[in-house]
N, C-alpha and C positions, 0 to 999 in steps of 0.2 A: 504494500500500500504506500504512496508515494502524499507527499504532501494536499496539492490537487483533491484527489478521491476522501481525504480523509477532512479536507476545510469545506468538502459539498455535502461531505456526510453530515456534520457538524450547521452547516446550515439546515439542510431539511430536516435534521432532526428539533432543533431549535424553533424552525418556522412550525411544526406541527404541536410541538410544547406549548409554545404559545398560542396556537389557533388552540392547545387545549383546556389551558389559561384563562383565556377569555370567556370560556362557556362553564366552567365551575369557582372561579374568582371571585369574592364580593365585589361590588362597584367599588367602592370606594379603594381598592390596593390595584384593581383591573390594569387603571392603565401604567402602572408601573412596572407590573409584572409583565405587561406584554409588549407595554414599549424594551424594558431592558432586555429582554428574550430574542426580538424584533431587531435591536443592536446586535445582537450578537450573531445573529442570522448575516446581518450586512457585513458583520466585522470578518465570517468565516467567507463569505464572498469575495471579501480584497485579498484575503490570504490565498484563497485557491488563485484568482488573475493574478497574484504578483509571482505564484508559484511558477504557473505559465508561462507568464512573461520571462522569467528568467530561464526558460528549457523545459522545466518538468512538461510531459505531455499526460494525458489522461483519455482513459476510453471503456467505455464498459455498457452492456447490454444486458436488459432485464426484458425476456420475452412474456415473464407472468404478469405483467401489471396493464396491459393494454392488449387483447386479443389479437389475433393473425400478425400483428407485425411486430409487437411489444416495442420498450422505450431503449434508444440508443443518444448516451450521451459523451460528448467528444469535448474536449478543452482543447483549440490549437491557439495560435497568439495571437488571431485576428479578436477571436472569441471571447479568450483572457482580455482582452482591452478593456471591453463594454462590460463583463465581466466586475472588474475589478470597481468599474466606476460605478455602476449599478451598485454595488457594495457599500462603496462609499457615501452614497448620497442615501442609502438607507441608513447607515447611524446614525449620521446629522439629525435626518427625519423623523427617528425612533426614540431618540434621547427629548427631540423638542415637542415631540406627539405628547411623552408625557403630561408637560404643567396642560398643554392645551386642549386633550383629552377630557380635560374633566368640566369644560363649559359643555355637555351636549352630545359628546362625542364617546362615552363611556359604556356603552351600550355592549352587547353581547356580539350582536352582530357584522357592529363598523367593525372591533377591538379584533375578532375571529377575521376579519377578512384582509384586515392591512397586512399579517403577515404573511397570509396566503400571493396574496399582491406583490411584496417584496421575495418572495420563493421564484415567483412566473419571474421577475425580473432577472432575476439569474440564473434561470433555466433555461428562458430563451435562449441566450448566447452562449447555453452548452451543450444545444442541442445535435444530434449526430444523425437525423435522416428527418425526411421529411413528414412522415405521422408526429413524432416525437415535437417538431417544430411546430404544428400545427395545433399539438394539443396542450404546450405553454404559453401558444400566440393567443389560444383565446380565453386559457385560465387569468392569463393578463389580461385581455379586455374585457372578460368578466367581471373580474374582480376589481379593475378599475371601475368601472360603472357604477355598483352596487357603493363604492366610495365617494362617488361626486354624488350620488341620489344623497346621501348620510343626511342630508340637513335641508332636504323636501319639504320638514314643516315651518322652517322659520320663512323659507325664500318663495314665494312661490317660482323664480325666475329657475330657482335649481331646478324645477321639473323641464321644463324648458330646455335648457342645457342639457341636460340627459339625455332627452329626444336624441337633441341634435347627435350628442355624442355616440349614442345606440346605432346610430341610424349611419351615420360615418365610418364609423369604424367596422361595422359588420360588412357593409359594403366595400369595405377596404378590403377585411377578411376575404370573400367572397372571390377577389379581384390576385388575392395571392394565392388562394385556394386552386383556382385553373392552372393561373403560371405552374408554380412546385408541378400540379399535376400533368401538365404538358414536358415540363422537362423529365420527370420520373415516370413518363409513359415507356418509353425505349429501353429504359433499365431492368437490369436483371432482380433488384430492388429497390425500395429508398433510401438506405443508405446512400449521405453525402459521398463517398467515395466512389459509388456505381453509378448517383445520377453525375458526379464530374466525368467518369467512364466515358459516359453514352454520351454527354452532350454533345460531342467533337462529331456525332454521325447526322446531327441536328439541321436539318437546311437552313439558308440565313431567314427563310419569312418563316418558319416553326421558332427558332431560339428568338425572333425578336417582339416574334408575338407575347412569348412567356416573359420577354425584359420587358416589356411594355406593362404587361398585366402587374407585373412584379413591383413598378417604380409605379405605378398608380396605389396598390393596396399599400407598398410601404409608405410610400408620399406622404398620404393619407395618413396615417400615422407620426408622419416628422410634422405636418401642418404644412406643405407646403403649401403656393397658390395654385391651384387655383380649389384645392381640396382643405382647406385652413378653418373654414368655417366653423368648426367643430369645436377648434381650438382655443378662439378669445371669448367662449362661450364657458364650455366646462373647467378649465384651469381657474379663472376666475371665485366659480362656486363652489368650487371643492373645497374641502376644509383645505388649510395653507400649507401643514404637514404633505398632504397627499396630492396638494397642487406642484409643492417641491419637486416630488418622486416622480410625476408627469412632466413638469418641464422639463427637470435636468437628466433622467435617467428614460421616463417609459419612449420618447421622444427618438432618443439614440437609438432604439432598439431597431425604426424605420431605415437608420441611416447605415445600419447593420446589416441588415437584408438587402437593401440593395449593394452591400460592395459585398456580403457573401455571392449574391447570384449571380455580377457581372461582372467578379472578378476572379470567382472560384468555381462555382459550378458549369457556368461560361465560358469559354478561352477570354483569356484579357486583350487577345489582338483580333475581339470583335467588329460589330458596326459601327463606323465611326460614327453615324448616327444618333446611335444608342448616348453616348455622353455627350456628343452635343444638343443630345433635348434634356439631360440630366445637368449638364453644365444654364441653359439658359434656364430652364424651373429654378436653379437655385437663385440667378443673378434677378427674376422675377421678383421671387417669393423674397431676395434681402432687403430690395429695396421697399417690396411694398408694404412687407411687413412692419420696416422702421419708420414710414409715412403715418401709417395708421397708429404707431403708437406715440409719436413727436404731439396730435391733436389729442391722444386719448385723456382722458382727467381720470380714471379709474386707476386704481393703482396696480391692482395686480391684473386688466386686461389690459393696463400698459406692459406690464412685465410678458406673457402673453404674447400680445403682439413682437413682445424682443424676440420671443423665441422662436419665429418665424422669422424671424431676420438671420436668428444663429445658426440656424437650421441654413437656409439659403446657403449662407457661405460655407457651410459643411461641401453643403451639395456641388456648390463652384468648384471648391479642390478635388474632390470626387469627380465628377465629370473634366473637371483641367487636365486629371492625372489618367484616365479614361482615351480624353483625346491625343495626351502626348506618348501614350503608349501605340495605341494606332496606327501615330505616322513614326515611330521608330526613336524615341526621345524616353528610351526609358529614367534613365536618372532626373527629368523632369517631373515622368507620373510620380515618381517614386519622392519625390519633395511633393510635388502637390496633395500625395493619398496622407504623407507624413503629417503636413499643415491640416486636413481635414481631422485627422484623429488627435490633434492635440487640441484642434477648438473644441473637438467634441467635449475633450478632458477639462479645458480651462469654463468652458461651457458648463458644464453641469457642477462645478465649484462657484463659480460667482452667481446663476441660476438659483441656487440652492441656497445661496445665503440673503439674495435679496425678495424670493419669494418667504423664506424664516422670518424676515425684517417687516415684510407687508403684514403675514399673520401676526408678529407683536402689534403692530399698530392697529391692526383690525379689531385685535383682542381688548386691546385698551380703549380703542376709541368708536367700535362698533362701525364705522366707516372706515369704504374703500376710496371715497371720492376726495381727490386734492385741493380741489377747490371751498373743501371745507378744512383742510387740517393745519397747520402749521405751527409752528413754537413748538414741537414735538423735542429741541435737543435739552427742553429744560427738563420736563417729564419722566423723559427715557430717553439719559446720554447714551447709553451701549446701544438700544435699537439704530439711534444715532447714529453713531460712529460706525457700527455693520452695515445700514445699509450704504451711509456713504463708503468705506470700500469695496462694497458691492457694485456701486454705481461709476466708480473710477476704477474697477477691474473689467465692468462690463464696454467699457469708452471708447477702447482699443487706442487711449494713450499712455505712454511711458509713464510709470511701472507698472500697467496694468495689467491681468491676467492674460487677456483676448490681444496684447499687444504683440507679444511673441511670433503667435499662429498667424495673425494678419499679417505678420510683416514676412513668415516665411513662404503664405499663400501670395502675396504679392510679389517675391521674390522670383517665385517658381513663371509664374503668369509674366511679370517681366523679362526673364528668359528666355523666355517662349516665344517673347517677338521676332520676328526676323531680323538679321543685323539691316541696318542702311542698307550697306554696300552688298549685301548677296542679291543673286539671281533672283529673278521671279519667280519659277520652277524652285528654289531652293525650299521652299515651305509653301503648303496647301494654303489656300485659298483663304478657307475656314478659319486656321488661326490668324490670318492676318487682318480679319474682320472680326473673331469673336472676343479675341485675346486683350486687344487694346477696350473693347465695352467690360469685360469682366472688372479689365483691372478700375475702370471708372466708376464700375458700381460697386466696388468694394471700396475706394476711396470716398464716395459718395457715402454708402452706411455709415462707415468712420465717423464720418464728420454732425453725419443726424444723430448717431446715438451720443454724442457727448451731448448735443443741446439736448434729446430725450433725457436721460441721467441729471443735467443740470434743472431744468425744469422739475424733475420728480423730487431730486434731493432738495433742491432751494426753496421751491413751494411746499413742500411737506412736512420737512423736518426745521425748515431755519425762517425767518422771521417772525410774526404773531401768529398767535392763534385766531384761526379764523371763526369757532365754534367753541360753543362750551366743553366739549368733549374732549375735544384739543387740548385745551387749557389746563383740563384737570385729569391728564394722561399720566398713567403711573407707570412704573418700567414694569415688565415682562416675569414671570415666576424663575428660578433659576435652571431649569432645565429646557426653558426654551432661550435662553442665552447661552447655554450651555451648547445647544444645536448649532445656534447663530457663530459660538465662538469657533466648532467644529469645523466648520465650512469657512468661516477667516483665515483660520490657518492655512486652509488649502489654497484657496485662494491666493494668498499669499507669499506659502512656498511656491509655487507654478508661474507668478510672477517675477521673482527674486532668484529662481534656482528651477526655472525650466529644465534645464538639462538632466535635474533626475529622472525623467520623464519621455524628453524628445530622442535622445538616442534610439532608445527602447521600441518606441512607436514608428521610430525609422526603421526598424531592422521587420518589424512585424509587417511596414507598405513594400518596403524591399522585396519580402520574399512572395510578396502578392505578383507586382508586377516584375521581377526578375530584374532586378537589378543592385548591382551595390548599396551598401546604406548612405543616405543622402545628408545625414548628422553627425557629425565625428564625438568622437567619447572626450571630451572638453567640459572646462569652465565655462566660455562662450559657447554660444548659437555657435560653430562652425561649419558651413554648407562645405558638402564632399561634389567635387563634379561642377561646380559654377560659383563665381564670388560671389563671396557672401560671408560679412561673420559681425553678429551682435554683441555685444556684454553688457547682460542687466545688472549685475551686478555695476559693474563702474558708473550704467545710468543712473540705478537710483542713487550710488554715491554720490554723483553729480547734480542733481536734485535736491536731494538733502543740504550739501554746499550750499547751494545756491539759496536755499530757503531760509537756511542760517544767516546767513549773509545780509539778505534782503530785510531779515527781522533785526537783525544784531547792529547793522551801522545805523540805522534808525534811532532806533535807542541809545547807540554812543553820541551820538551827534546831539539828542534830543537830551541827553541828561545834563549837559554841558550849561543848559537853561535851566531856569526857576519854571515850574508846573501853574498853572493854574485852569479852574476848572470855568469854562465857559457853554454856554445851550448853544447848539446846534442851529443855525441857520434854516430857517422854515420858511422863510419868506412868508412870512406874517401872517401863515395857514393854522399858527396852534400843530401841536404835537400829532402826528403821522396817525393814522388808527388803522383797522384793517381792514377795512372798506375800501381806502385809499393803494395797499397792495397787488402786485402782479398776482392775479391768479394763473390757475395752468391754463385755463381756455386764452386769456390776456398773453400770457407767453406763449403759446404756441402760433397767435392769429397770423404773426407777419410770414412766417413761416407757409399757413396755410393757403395765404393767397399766394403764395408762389409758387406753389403746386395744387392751384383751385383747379384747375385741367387735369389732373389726375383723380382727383379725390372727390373733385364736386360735391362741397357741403350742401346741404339745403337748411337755407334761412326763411322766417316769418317774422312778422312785422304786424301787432295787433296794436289797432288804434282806439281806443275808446273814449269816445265823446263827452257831454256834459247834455243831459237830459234837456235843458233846457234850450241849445244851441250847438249845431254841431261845429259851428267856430271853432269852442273852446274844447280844450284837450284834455280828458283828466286823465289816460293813464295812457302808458306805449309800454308795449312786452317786444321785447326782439330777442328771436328765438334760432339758434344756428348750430346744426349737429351735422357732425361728418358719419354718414350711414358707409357700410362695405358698399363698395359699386361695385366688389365681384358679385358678391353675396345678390345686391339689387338686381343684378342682369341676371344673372345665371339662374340662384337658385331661387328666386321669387318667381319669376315666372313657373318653372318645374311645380315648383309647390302648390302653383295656382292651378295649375293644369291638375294635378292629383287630387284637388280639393272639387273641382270642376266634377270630374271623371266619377270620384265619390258620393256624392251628391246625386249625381244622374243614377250610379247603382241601386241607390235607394229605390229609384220606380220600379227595380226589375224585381226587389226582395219584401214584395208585396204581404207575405206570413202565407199566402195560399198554396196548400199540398196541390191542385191540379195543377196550377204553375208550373211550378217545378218536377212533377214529371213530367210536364211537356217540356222542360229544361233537359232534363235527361234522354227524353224521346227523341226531342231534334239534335241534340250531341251524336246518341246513337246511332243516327241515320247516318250522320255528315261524317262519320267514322268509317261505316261502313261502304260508303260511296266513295269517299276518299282511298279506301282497300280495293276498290274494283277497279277505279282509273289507274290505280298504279300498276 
């Protein structure tokens, strides 16, 4: 028994202790006993991925526990990645479940199902054939489901969200269900190793019908555009612990499945097609996802929306690394697939800690909305000070967490250009029209999400409070700081000390796309194969400098003088109140009109008279909300059309028995007529 076999056993043995926990516990110890049961489930999951990750391999088959094909589970280091990080973002969320559990969330049923929830998540990425995949793809979306319904009686909008969520995701299902089963049709079983066998006998319209089906159900699942819907809906209503484990872990699990199928089960020197519809879905889905959260005032369907941004850019180095392996640039893909699996990483650490930050605030202050909260760092400095490193890891500015990964995905994509001086024929077409827009809409998200981030931290947590709630916000219990701290760290270290990390996830894109490792075993970022070499460390030492500096000659210079205290310049308005403050809708608006062409808010404009003359004006409402316009076009119309269709079924399902056997009569004939003509 090798390390691996023995940290999965240790999980599922854990995750069923506590699903057994939950059901003979009193209330009142519940959620301590199954949150710390629940941690240690995620803690035996980083151990198995880190075991992986450094060599150990794992594999084993249990044909009694699922009829004719039973369960096969495999740990290779693609697996171990998502693996380990799954793991991790379950302790955070297990330790900070506790304090937050016990408003509402203490129940037999939620407490039983979150661990089952946090098992599917690290079961997926150790799955070894395609039943086995199939049947923790949907103990996961089960058991997510039944966790975002949790709190149905307080909201009614949560029923809502579930819809949506139900209805996405199984259709996602549904959509990965064919693919697996088209490419595991030719095989001698499903066994990942037999359907990688057979694919290679695959025609290009069979394997790319199954990549197709594949990057839609998974999509679906990461939120991209134009399948996202689902997403600024249900994360939002979930309780915040299990909104965590969905943005920053269940989320990965999409972006998993598609570089399992198109780059393992697949040959990797596919259709180049194939990544470049994967490549522009993500440059879609980053920009539009950070558009929709820059206007958003919710706080966690702003977080949300980020995650359709993160996602995007996952998907850009995944598809970059897709197309550079196609036309023959492996040590490109091999940097590109690299940058994708480290956002995924720095992704579900700073993810994690500022959906923990939103649930403190929610908890305290019962609002989501920004435009009510502020003075939040008198209250609660530590929510404070978490989200703001949340919010400056999320930036993709130096020392940020997401700064690393952008700068080696921008690296790879500027590579990738063609020199000036080569030949026309020296590079396709394709990258010299897609490569320069990628690199645009990755500098473009860049730059939205620091004004999103600064908008969320500066209206929320720092000037007055806008609400009494606000005002009188207390900090957090200690075990959900305790979460918040957990995820700081990481956060943290992935910003200051990348490198324990990015080699690692270079040697595991390496051996995907066949080529040397594109991250040298260094203190710097050092790129193998094209220049390139970072050092966070000297950044933030550099930073720090500089910060000192800025604050320190100030005060030498200033001490030099006699003090004296004087008010503040108001130009004769009396003292500031908070009425007079930037709200989020006020900081977002100039922003907004500069992308009213994409976004197209709609505004109203109510005028109400004075009864006795419509001269006089007594009152003006102006009203302006930015709706999804995918959402608008796409699926409101669908939805109309179903609602239509329903409605008319009604005349058919009259309650009359003669009816409906003459329902079955003319079935019966047009059956049998249809058997004669053929």
């Amino acid at each position: 028994m090798n390390t691996v076999e023995v940290a999965l056993g240790c999980a599922a043995g854990s995750a069923l202790l506590a699903v057994l926990a939950a059901l003979v516990v009193r209330r009142r110890a519940r959620p301590a006993v199954v949150g710390t049961l629940t941690a240690i489930t995620g803690a035996a999951g980083v151990v198995a991925g880190a075991a992986a990750l450094l060599g150990e391999r794992f594999a084993v088959e249990l044909p009694w526990i699922v009829p004719l094909s039973g369960i096969a589970l495999t740990v290779d280091g693609l697996g171990a990645a998502f693996l380990a990080v799954s793991g991790a973002v379950a302790v955070a969320a297990a330790i900070y479940g506790i304090g937050y559990s016990h408003h509402g969330l203490d129940s037999r049923g939620v407490q039983a199902t979150f661990p089952l929830f946090v098992l599917s998540l690290l079961l997926v990425p150790a799955a070894g054939s395609i039943t086995t995949f199939l049947v923790c793809w949907e103990l996961m979306a089960l058991t997510s489901l039944v966790l975002v319904v949790s709190e149905h009686r307080r909201r009614a909008e949560v029923a809502s969200a579930a819809r949506w969520y139900a209805v996405m995701t199984h259709l996602g299902f549904v959509a990965v269900l064919i693919g697996l089963l088209i490419l595991s049709a030719p095989a001698d079983g499903d066994a990942f190793a037999a359907v990688r066998a057979a694919a290679a006998d695959l025609s290009p319209a069979v394997a790319g019908t199954a990549f197709v089906l594949c990057l839609a159900g998974f999509g679906s699942k990461s939120g991209i555009v134009p399948l996202h819907a689902w997403l600024p809906r249900a994360h939002p209503e979930a309780p915040s612990h299990v909104s965590a484990l969905m943005s920053a872990a269940m989320v990965n699990l999409g972006v998993y499945g598609i570089v399992r199928v198109g780059f393992d089960l697949l040959a990797v020197d596919a259709e180049r097609w194939w990544w470049l519809l994967v490549l522009v879905l993500g440059a879609i889905s980053a920009g539009y996802g950070i558009l929709q959260a820059v206007v958003s005032t919710d706080l966690k369907r702003l977080l949300a929306h980020s995650t359709t941004e993160n996602m995007g850019l996952v998907l850009v180095g995944v598809g970059a690394s897709g197309l550079f392996a196609s036309i023959g640039s492996p040590v490109l893909a091999a940097l590109a697939l690299t940058a994708a699996l480290m956002h995924v990483v720095g992704h579900a650490a700073f993810k994690t800690l500022l959906f923990l930050a939103a649930g403190s605030v929610l908890h305290a202050t019962g609002t989501r909305d920004l435009d009510s909260l502020g003075g939040l760092r008198t209250g609660m400095p530590l929510t404070t000070a978490a989200f703001g490193l949340g919010a400056l890891a999320a930036s993709a500015l130096p020392p940020g967490t997401a700064f690393v990964s952008e700068w080696v995905l921008l690296q790879s994509l500027i590579h990738g250009l063609p020199a000036p001086d080569a030949a026309p024929a020296a590079a396709p077409t394709v990258t010299v029209v897609v490569l320069p827009l990628a690199v645009a809409v990755v500098a473009l998200t860049a730059g939205l999400a620091v004004v999103t981030f600064v908008k969320a931290f500066g209206v929320g947590f720092l000037a007055r409070p806008r609400s009494d709630a606000a005002a009188h916000a207390i900090e957090s219990p200690a075990t959900m700081l305790a979460g918040m701290g957990l995820a700081a760290v990481a956060a943290t270290v992935l910003a200051v000390a990348p490198t324990l990390v990015l080699p690692t996830l270079g040697r595991v894109a390496a051996g995907l796309v066949g080529s040397p490792a594109p991250i040298a075993d260094a203190v710097s970022v050092e790129l193998v194969g094209v220049t390139g070499l970072l050092s966070p460390v000297l950044v933030v030492v550099a930073l720090v400098v500089a910060a000192v500096l800025v604050v320190a000659i100030p005060r030498v210079l200033a001490g030099r003088r006699a003090r004296r205290e004087a008010r503040l310049w108001d130009c004769g308005g009396g003292p500031l109140s908070p009425r007079t403050e930037y709200t989020a809708t006020s900081f977002a608006e100039p922003l907004q009109r500069v992308f009213d062409t994409v976004l197209q808010p709609v505004q109203d404009v109510d005028v109400t008279h004075h009864q006795e003359s419509r001269y006089l004006i007594a009152a003006v409402e102006y009203r302006r909300r930015v709706p999804d316009r995918i959402e608008r076009h796409l699926y409101e119309p669908v939805l109309s059309f179903v609602t239509r269709w329903g409605r008319a079924g009604r005349a058919l399902a009259t309650g009359s028995v003669h009816r409906y056997l003459g329902y079955g009569l003319c079935t019966l004939c047009a059956l049998m007529l249809l058997l004669v003509l053929a």
